[in-house]
Backbone and ligand atoms as CSV (ligand in chain L), in Angstrom:
chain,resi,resn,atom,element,x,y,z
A,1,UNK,N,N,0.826,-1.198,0.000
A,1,UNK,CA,C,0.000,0.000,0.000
A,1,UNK,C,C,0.867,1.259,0.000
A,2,UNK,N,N,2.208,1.255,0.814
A,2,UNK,CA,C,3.095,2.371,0.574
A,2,UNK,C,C,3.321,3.327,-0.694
A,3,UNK,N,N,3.242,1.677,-1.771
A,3,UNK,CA,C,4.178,2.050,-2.600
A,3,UNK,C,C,2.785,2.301,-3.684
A,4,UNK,N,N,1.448,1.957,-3.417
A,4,UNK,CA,C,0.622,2.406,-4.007
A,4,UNK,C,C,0.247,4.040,-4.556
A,5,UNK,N,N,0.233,3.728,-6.517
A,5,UNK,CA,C,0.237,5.046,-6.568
A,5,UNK,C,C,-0.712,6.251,-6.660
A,6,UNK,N,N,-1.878,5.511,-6.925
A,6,UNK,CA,C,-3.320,5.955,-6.613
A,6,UNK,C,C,-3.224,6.561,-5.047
A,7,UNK,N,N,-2.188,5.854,-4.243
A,7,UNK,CA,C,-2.995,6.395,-2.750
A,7,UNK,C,C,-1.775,8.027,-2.564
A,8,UNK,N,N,-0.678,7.571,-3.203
A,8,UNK,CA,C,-0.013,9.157,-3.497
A,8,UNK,C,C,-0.258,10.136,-4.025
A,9,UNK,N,N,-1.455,9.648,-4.974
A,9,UNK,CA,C,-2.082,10.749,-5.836
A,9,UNK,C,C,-3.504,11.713,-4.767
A,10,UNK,N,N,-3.594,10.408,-4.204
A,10,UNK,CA,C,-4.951,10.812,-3.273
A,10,UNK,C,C,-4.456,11.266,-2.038
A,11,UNK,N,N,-3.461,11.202,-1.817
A,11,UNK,CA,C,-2.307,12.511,-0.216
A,11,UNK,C,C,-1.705,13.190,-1.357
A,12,UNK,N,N,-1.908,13.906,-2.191
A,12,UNK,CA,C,-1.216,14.974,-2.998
A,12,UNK,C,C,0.147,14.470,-3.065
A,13,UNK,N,N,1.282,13.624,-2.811
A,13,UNK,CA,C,2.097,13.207,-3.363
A,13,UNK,C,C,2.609,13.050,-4.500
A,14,UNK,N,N,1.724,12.865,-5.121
A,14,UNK,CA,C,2.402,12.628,-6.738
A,14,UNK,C,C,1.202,13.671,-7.384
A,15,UNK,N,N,1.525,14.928,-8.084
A,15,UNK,CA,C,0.700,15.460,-8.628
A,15,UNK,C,C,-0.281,14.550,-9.388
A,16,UNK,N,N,-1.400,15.468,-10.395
A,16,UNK,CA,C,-2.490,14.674,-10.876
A,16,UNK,C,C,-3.242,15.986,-11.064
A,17,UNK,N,N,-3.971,16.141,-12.372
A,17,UNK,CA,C,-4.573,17.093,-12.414
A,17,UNK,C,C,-6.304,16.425,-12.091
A,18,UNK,N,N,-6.284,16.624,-11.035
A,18,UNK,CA,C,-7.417,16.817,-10.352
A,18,UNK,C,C,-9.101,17.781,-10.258
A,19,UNK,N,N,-9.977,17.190,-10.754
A,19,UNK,CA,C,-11.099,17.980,-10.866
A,19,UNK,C,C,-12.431,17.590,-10.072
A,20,UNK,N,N,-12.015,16.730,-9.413
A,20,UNK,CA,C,-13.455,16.800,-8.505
A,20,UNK,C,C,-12.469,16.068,-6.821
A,21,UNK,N,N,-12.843,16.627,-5.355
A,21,UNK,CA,C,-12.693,15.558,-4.374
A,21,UNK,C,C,-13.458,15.728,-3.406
A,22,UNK,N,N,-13.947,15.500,-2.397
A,22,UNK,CA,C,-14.574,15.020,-1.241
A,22,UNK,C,C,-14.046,14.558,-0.106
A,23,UNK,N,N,-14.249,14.400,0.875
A,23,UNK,CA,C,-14.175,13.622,2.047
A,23,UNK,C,C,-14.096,11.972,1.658
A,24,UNK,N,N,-14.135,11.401,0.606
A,24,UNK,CA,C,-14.049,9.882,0.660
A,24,UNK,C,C,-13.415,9.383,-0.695
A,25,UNK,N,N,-13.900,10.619,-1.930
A,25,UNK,CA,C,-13.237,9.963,-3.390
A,25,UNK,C,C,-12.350,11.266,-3.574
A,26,UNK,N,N,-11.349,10.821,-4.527
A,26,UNK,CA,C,-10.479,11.551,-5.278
A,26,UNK,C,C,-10.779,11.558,-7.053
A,27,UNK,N,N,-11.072,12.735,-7.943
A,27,UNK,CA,C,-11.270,12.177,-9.031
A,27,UNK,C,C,-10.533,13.091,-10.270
A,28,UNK,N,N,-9.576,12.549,-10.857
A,28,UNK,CA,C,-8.338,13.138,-11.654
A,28,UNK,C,C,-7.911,12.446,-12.967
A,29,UNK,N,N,-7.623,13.253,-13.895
A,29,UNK,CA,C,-7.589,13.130,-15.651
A,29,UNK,C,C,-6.738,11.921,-15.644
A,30,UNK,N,N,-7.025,10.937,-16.322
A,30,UNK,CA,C,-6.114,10.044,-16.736
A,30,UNK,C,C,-4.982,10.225,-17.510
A,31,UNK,N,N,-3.584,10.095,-17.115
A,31,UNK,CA,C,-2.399,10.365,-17.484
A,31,UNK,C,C,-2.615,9.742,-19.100
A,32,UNK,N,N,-3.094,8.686,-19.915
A,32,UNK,CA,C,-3.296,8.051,-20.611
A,32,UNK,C,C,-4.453,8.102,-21.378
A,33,UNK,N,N,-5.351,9.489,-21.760
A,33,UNK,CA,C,-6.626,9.203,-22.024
A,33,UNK,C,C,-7.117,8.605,-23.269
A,34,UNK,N,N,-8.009,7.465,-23.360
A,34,UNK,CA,C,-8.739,6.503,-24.190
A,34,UNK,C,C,-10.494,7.304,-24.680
A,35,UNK,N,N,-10.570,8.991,-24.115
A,35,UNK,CA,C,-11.465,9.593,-24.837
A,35,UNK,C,C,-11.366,11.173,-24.477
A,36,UNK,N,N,-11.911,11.718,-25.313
A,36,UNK,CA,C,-12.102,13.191,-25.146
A,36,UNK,C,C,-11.693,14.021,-23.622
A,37,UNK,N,N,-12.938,13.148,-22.989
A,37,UNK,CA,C,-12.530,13.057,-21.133
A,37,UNK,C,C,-12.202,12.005,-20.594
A,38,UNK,N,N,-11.451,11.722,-20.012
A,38,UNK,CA,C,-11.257,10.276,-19.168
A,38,UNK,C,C,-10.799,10.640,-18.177
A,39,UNK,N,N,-10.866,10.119,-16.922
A,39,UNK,CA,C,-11.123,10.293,-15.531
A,39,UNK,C,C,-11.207,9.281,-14.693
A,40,UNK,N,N,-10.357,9.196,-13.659
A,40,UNK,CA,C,-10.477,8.270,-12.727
A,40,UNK,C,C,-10.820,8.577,-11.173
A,41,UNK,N,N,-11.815,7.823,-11.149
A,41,UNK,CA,C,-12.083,8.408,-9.279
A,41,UNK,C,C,-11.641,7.093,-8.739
A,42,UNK,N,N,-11.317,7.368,-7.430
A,42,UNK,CA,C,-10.430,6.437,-6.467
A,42,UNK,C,C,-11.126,6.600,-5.232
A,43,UNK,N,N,-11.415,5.962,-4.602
A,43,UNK,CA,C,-11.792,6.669,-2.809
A,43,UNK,C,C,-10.173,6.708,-2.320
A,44,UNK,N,N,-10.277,7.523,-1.321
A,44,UNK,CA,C,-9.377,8.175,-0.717
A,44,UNK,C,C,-8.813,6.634,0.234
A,45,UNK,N,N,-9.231,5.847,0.598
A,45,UNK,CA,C,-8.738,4.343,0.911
A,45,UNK,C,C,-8.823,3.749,0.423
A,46,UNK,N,N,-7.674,3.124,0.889
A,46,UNK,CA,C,-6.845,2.003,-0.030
A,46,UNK,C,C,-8.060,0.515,0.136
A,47,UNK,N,N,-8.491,0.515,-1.329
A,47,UNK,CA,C,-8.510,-1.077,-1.430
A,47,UNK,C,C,-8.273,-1.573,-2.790
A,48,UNK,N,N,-7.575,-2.896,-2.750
A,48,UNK,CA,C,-6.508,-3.268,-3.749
A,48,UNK,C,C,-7.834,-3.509,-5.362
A,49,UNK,N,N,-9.086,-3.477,-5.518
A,49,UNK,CA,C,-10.014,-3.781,-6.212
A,49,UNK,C,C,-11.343,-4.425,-5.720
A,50,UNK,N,N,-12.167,-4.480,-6.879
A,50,UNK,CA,C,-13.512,-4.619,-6.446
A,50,UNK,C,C,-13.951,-6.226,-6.073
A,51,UNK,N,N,-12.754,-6.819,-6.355
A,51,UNK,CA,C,-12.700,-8.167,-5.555
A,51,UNK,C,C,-12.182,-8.328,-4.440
A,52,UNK,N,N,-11.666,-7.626,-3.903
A,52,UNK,CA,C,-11.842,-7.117,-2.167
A,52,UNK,C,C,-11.946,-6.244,-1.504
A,53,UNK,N,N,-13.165,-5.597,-2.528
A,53,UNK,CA,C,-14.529,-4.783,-1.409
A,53,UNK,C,C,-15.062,-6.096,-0.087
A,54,UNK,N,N,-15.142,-5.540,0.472
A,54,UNK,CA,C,-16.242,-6.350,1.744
A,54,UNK,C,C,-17.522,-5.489,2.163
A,55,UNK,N,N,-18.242,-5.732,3.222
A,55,UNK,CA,C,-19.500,-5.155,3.156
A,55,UNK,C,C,-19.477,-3.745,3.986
A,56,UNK,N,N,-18.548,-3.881,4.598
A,56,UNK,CA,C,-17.442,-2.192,5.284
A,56,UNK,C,C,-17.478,-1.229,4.024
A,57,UNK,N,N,-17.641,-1.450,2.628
A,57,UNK,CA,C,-17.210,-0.781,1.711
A,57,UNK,C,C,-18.440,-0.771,1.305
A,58,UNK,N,N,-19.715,-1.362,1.316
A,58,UNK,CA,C,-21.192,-0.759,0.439
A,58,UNK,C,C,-21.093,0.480,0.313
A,59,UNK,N,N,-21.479,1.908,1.787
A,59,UNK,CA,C,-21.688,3.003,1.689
A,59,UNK,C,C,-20.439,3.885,0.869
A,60,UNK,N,N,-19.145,3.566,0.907
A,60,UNK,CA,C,-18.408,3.950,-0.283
A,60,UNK,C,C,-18.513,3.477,-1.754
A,61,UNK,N,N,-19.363,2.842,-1.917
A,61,UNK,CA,C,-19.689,2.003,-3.716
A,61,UNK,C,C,-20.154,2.962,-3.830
A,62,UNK,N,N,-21.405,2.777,-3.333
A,62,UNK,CA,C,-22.791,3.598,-3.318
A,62,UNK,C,C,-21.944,5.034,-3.249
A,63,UNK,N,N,-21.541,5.575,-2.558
A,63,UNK,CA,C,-21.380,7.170,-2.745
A,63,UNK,C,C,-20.479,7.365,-4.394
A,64,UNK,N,N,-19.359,6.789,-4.202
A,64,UNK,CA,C,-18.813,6.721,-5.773
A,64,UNK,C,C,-19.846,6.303,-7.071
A,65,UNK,N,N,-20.651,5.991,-6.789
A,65,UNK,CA,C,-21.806,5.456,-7.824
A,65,UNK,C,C,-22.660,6.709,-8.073
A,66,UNK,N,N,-22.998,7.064,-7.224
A,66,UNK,CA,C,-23.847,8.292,-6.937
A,66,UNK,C,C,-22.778,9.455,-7.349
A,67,UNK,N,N,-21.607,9.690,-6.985
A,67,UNK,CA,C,-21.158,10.963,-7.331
A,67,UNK,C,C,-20.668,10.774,-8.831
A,68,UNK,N,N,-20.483,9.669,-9.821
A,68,UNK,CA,C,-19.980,9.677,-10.914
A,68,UNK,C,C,-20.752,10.593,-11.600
A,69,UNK,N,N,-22.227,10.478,-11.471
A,69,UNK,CA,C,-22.961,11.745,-12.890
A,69,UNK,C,C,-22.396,13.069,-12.380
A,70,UNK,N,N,-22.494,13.514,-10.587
A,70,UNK,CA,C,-22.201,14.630,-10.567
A,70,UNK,C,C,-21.301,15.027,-11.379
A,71,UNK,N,N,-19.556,14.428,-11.291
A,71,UNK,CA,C,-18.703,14.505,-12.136
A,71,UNK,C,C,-18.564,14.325,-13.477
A,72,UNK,N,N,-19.544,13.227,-14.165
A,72,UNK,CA,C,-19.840,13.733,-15.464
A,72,UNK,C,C,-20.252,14.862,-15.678
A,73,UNK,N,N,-21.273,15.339,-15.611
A,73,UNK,CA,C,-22.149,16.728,-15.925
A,73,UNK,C,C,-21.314,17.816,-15.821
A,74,UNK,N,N,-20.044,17.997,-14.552
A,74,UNK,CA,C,-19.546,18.700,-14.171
A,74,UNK,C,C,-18.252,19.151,-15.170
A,75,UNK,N,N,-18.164,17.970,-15.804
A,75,UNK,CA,C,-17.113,17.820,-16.916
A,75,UNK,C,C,-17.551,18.381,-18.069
A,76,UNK,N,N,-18.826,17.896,-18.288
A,76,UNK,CA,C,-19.549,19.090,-19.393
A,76,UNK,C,C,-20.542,17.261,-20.023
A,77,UNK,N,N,-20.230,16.542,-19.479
A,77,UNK,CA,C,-20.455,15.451,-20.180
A,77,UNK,C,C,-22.312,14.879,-19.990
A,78,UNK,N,N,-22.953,15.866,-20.584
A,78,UNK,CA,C,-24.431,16.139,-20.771
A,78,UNK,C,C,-25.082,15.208,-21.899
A,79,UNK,N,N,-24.567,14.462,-22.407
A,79,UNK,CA,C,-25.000,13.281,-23.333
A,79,UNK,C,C,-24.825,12.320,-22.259
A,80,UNK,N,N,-24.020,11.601,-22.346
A,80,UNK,CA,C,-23.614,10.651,-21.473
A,80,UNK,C,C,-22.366,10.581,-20.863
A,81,UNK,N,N,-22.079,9.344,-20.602
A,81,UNK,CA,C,-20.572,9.004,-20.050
A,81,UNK,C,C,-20.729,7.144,-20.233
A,82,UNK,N,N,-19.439,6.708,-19.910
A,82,UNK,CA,C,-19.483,5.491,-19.775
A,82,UNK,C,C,-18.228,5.131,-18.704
A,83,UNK,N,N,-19.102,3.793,-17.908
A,83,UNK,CA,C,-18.108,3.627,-16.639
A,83,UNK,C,C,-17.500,2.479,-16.389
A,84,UNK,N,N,-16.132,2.422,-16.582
A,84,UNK,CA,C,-15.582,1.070,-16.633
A,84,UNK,C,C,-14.685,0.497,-15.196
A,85,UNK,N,N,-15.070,-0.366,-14.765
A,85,UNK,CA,C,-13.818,-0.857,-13.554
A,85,UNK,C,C,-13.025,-2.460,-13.970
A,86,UNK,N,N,-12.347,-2.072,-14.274
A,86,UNK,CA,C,-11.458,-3.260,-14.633
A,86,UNK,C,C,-10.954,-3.786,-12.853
A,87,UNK,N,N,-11.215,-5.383,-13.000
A,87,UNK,CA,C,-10.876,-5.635,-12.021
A,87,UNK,C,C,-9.685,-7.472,-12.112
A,88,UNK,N,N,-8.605,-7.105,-11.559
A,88,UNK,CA,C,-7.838,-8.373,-11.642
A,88,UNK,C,C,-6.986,-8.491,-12.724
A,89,UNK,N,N,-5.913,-8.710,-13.026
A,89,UNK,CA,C,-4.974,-8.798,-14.570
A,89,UNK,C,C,-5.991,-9.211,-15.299
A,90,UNK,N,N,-7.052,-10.198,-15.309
A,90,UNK,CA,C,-7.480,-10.797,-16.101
A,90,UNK,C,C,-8.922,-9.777,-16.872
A,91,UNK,N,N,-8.784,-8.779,-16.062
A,91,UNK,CA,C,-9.966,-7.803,-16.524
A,91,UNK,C,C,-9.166,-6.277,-17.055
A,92,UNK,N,N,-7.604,-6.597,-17.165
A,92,UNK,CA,C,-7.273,-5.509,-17.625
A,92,UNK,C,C,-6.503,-4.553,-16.550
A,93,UNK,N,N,-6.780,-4.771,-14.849
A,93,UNK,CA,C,-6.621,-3.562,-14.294
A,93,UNK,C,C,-4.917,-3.855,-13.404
A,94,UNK,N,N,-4.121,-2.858,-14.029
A,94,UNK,CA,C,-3.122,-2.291,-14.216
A,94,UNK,C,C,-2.270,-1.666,-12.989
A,95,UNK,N,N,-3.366,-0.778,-11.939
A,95,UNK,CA,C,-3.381,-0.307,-10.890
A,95,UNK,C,C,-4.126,-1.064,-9.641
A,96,UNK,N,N,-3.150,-1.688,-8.560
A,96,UNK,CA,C,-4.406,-2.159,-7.245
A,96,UNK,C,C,-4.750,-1.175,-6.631
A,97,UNK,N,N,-5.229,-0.386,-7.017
A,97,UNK,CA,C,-6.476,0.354,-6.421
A,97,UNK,C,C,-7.486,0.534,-6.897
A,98,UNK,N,N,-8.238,0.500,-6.095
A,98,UNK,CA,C,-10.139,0.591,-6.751
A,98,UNK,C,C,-9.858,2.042,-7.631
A,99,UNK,N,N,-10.356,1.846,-8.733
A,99,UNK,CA,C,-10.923,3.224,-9.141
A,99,UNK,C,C,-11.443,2.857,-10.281
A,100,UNK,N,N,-12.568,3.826,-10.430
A,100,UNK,CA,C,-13.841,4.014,-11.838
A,100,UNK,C,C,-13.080,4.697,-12.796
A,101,UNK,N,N,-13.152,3.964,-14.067
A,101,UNK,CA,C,-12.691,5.331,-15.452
A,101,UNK,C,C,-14.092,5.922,-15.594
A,102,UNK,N,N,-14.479,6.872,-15.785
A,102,UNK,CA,C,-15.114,7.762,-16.531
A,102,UNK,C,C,-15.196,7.838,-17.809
A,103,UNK,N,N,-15.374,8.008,-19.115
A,103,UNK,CA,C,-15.137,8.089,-20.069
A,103,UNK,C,C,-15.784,9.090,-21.097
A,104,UNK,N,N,-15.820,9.591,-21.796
A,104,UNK,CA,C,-16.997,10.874,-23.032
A,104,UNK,C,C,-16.595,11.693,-23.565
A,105,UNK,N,N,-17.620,12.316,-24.062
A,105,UNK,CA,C,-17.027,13.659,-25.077
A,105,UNK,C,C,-16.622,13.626,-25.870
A,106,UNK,N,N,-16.862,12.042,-26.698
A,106,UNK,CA,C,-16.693,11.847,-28.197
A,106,UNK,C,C,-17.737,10.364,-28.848
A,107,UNK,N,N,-17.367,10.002,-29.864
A,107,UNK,CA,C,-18.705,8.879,-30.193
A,107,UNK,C,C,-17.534,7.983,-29.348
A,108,UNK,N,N,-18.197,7.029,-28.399
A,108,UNK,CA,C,-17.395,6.222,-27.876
A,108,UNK,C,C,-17.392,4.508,-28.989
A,109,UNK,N,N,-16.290,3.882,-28.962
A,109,UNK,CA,C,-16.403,2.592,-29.828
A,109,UNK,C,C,-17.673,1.778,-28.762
A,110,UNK,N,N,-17.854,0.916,-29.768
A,110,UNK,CA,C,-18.522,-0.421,-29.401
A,110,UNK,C,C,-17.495,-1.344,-28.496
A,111,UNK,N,N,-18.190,-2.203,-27.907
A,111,UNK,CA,C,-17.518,-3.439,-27.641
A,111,UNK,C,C,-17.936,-4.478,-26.708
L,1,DGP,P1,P,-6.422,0.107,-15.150
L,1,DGP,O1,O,-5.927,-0.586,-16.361
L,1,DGP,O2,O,-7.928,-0.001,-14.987
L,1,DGP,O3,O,-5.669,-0.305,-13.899
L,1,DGP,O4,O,-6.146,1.637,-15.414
L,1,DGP,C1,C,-5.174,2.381,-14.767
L,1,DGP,C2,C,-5.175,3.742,-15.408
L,1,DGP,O5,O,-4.401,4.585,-14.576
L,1,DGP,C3,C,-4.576,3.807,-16.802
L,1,DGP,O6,O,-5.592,4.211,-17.713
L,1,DGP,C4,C,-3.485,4.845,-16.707
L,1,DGP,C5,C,-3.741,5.522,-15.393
L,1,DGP,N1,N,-2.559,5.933,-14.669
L,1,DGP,C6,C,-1.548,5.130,-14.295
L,1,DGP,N2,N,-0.622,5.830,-13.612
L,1,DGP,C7,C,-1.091,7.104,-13.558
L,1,DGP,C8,C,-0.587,8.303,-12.972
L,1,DGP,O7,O,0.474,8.350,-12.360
L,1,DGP,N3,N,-1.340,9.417,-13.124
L,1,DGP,C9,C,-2.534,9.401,-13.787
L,1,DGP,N4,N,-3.190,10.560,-13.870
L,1,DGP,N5,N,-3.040,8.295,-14.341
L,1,DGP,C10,C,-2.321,7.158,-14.226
């Protein structure tokens, strides 16, 4: 978890251009973006993915679930958005830390 870099980004440690935070999520431009906007929110604690959430973690789903449109809309992203969590090497995810991509602000591909 030290060396986790999501949780340096979320103690201001490692810059991140940052556009939305709270008391529980952190939510900042993807160094790498795959659309117009892309965005990753993180809660501000560390958990390694959504395969070890436990039931301590519902009311943080739920608030990150709930605050994603705020942060769409806020982005300008008034059509839609699309929300991806890659979870496990085998789902793609890159970083052990929980966090939502965001995605919009262009025709997004199929898949
Ligand atoms: P995933 O494959 O779901 O684990 O996606 C991790 C994303 O995190 C990937 O799209 C690139 C992004 N990312 C990795 N390191 C950094 C960083 O240091 N800063 C920012 N802003 N994004 C990062």
């Amino acid at each position: 978890m030290n060396d986790c870099i999501f949780c340096k980004i979320a103690a201001g440690q490692i810059p991140s251009d940052r556009v939305y935070e709270d008391e529980q999520v952190v939510v900042f431009r993807d160094i790498y973006p795959k659309a117009p906007v892309h965005l990753l929110m993180i809660p501000r604690e560390h958990v390694d993915s959504l395969e070890t959430v436990s039931a301590t973690h519902e009311a943080l789903l739920a608030h990150m679930l709930r605050t994603l449109p705020v942060v769409a809309h806020r982005a300008g992203l008034e059509g839609g958005f699309r929300t991806i969590i890659n979870t496990g090497r085998g789902g793609g995810q890159e970083v052990f830390h929980l966090h939502m991509h965001l995605l919009g602000g262009g025709t997004l591909p199929g898949f």
